[in-house]
Each structure stands twice: as C-alpha cells, then as structure tokens.
DRENTIKE-826496 format. One record per residue (C-alpha): residue number from 1; residue in three letters; x, y, z. Coordinates in Angstrom, 3 decimals, decimal comma. Layout:
{num->NUM | residu->ALA | px->X | py->Y | pz->Z}
...
This chain:
{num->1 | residu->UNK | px->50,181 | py->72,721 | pz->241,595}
{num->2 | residu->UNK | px->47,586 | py->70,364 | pz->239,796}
{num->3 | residu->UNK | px->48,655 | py->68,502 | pz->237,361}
{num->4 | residu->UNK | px->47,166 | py->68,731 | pz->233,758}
{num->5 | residu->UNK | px->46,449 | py->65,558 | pz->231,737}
{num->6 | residu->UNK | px->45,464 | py->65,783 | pz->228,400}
{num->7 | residu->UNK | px->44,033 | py->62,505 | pz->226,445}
{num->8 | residu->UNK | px->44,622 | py->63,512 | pz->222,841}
{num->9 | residu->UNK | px->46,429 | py->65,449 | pz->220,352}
{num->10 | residu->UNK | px->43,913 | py->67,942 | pz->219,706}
{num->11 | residu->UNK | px->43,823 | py->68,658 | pz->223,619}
{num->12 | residu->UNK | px->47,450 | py->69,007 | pz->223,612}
{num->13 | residu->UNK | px->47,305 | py->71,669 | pz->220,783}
{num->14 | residu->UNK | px->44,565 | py->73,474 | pz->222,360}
{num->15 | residu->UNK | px->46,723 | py->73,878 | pz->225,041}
{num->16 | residu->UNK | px->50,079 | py->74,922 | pz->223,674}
{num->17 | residu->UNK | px->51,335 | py->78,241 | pz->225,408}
{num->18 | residu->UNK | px->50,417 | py->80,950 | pz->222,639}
{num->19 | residu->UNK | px->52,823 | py->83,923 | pz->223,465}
{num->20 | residu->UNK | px->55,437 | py->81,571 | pz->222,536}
{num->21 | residu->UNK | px->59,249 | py->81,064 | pz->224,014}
{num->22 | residu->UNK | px->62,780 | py->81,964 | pz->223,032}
{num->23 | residu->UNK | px->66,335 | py->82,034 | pz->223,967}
{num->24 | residu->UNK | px->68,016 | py->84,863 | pz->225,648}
{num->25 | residu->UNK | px->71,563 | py->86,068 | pz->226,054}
{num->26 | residu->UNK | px->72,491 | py->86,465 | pz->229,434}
{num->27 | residu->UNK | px->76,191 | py->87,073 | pz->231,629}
{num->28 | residu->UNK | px->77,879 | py->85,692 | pz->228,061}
{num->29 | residu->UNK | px->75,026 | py->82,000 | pz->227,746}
{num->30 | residu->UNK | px->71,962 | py->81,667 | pz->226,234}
{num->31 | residu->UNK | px->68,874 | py->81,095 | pz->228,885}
{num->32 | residu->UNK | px->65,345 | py->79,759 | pz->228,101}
{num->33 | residu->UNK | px->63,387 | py->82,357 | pz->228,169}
{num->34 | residu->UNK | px->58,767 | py->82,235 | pz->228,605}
{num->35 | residu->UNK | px->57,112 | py->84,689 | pz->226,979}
{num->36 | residu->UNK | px->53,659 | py->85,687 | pz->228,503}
{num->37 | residu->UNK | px->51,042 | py->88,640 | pz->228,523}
{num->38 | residu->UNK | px->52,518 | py->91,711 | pz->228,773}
{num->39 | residu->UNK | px->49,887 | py->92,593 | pz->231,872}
{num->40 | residu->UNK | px->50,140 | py->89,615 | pz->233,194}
{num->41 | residu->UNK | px->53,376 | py->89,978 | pz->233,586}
{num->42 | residu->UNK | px->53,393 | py->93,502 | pz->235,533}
{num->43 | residu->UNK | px->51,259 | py->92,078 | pz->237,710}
{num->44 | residu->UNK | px->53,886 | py->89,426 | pz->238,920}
{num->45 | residu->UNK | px->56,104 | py->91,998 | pz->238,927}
{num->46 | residu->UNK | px->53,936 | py->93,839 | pz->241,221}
{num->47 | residu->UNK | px->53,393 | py->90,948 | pz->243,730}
{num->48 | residu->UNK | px->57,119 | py->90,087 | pz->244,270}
{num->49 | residu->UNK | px->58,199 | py->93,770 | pz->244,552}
{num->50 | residu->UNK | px->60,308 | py->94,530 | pz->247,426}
{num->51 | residu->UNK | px->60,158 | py->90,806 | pz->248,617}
{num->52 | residu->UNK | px->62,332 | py->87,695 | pz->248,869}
{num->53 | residu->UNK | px->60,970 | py->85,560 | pz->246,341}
{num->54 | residu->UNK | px->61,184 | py->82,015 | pz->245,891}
{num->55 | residu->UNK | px->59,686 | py->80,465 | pz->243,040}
{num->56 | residu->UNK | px->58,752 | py->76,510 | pz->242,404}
{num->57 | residu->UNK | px->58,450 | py->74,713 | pz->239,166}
{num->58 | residu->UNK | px->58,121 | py->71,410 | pz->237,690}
{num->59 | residu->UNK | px->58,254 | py->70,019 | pz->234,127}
{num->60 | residu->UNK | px->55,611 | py->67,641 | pz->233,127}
{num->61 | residu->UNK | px->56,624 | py->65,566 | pz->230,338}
{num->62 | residu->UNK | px->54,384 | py->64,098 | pz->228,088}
{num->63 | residu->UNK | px->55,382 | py->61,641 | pz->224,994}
{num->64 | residu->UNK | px->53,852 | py->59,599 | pz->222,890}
{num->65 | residu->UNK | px->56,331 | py->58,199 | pz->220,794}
{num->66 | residu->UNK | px->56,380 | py->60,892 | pz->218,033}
{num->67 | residu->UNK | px->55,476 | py->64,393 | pz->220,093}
{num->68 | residu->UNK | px->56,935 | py->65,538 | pz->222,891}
{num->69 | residu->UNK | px->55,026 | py->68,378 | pz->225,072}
{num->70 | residu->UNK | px->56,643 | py->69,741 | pz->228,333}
{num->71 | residu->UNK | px->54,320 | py->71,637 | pz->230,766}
{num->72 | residu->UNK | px->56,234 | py->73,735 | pz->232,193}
{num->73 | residu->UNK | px->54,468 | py->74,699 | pz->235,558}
{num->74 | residu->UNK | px->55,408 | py->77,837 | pz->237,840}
{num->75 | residu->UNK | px->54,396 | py->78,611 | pz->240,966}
{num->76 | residu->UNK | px->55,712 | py->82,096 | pz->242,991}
{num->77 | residu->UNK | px->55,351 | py->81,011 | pz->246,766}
{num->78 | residu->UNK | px->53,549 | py->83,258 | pz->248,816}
{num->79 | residu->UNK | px->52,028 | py->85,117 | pz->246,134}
{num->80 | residu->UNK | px->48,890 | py->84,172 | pz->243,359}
{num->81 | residu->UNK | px->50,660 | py->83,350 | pz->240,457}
{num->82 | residu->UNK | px->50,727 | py->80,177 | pz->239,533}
{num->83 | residu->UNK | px->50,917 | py->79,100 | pz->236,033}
{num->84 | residu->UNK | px->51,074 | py->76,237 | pz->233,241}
{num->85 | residu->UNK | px->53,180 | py->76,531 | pz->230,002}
{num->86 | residu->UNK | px->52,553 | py->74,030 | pz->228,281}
{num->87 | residu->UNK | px->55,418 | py->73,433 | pz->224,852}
{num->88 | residu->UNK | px->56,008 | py->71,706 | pz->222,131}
{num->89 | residu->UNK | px->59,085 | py->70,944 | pz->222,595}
{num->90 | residu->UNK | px->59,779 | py->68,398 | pz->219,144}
{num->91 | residu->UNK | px->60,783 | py->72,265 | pz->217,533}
{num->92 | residu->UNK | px->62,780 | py->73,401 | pz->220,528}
{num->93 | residu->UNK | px->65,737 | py->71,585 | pz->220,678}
{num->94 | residu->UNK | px->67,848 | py->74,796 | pz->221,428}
{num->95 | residu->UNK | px->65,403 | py->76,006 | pz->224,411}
{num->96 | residu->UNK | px->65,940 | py->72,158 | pz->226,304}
{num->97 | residu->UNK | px->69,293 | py->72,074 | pz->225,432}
{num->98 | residu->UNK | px->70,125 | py->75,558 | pz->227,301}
{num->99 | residu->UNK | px->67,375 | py->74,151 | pz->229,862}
{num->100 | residu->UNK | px->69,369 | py->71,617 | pz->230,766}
{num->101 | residu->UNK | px->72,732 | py->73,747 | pz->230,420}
{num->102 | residu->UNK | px->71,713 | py->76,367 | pz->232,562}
{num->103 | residu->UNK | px->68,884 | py->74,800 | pz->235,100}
{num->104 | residu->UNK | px->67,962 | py->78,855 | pz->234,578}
{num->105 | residu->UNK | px->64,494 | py->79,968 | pz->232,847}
{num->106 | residu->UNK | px->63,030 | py->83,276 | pz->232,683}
{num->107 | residu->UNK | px->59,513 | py->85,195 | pz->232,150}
{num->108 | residu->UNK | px->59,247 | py->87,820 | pz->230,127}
{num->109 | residu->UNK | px->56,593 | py->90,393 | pz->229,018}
{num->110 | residu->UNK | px->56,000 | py->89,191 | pz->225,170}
{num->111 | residu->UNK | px->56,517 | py->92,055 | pz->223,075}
{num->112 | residu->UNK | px->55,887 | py->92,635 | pz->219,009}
{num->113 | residu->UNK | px->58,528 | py->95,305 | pz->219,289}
{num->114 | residu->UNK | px->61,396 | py->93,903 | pz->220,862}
{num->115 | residu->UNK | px->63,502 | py->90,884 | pz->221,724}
{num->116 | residu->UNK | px->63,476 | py->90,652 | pz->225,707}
{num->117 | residu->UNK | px->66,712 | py->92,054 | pz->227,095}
{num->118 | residu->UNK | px->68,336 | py->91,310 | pz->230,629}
{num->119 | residu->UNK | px->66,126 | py->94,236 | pz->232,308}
{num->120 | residu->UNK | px->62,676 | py->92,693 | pz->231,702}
{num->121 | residu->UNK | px->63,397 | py->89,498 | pz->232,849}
{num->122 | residu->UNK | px->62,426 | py->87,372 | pz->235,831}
{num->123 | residu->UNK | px->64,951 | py->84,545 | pz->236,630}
{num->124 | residu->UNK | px->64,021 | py->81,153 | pz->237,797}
{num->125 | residu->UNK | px->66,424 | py->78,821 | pz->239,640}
{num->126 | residu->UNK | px->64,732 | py->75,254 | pz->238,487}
{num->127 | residu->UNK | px->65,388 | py->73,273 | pz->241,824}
{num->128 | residu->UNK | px->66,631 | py->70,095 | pz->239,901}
{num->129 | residu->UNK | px->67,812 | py->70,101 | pz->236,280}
{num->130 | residu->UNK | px->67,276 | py->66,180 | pz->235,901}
{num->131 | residu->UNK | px->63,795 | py->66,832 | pz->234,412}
{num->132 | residu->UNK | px->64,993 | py->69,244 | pz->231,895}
{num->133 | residu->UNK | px->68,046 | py->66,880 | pz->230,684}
{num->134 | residu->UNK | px->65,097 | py->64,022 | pz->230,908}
{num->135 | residu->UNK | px->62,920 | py->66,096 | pz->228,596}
{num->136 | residu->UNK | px->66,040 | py->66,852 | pz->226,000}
{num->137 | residu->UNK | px->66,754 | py->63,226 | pz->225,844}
{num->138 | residu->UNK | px->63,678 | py->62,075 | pz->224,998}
{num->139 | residu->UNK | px->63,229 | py->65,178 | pz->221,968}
{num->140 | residu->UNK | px->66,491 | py->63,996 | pz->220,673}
{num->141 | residu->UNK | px->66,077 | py->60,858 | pz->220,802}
{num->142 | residu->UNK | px->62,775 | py->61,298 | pz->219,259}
{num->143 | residu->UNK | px->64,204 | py->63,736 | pz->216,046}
{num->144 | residu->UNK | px->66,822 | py->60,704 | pz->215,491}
{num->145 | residu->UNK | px->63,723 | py->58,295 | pz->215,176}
{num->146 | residu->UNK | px->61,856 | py->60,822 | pz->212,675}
{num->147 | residu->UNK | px->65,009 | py->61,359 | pz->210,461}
C-alpha cells in the first residue's frame, strides 16, 4: 500500500475519512468500528464471499505537536480493495483506546438509520497492536498538553 503524505493542515482536513467512525459492542467489549459507503461496502462483501480472507493494515501516524491524524490503511489480499482512512484522532480517544484494547477493527456500511450491529460487520485482526497503543499515547499525551 502507498503511503500518503500530506504537507499541511488544510491537506490533512481535505483528507479526513467523511462517513465517519464509531464504537461497537461486540461478544460483551466495545470494538472500533469504520464506517464507509454503503455500496462500497457490498462490493467487499461481494469479493470475499465464500473465500478465506486475510486482510492487511497499517496505521500511519502523523503528529505535529498539537493534531494527531492516523491513516488507517486496509488492504484485502487477493482481492481489489484497498483503502485509506484517514482520522482525526485528537476527538477519538475512546476509538484508540478500544484499538489498542482489542487489536480488532471493523467496516461497516454507514447508515443514517441505524447504529451498525454485529451482522453487518467485517472484522479485522490488526497483525500488531503496537501501532495502535503508539497512536493512543501520543493523543493522550497530546490532550494533557492542551488542558
């Protein structure tokens, strides 16, 4: 997967991941959870159907001493979809914190109606936590500078 650099702030906001993230309950703890088109979505659905899938993805952190934005990048193996998310994560404590708790994060079709549930969601192993629990140390200690 390339890697996206961005130079300023603007670029970073013109970037940020629009369909937005959240937390989901799942099996009794609370998992990150992506939020993304609702086609989109169907149509990674589609790929992986009736397949073993194994999916990579690396977090990108980038901080600047005040913001902190994670780009979250996933890649399906053996299929098309490969895709940047790209967060501000200063106002998502919670979403790192069961990041790093869980090394677990889902996609999920992103819905007006409805909060995703357990049946629309596709679960992602990360294959080392040590960049989420580097990304939540840097956001706290970054709040604890601001306040």
């Amino acid at each position: 997967m390339p890697k996206r650099n961005f130079s300023t702030l603007e670029e970073f906001k013109a970037h940020i991941h629009r369909e937005g993230a959240t937390l989901i309950e799942f099996s009794g703890s609370k998992v990150p959870c992506i939020l993304m088109n609702s086609k989109k979505y169907e149509q990674v659905l589609q790929s992986i159907y009736d397949r073993k899938v194994r999916a990579d993805t690396l977090l990108d952190i980038f901080y600047d001493g005040q913001d902190v934005f994670v780009d979250v990048q996933v890649k399906i193996l053996e299929t098309e979809f490969e895709q940047n998310f790209l967060l501000y994560a200063n106002d998502m404590v919670e979403f790192f914190e069961a990041l790093a708790e869980s090394g677990m994060i889902s996609l999920a079709p992103a819905s007006q109606e409805q909060q995703p549930n357990a049946q629309n969601l596709f679960m992602i192993q990360l294959p080392k936590k040590d960049a989420a629990e580097r990304a939540l140390e840097i956001i706290k200690a970054n709040l604890k500078r601001q306040s």
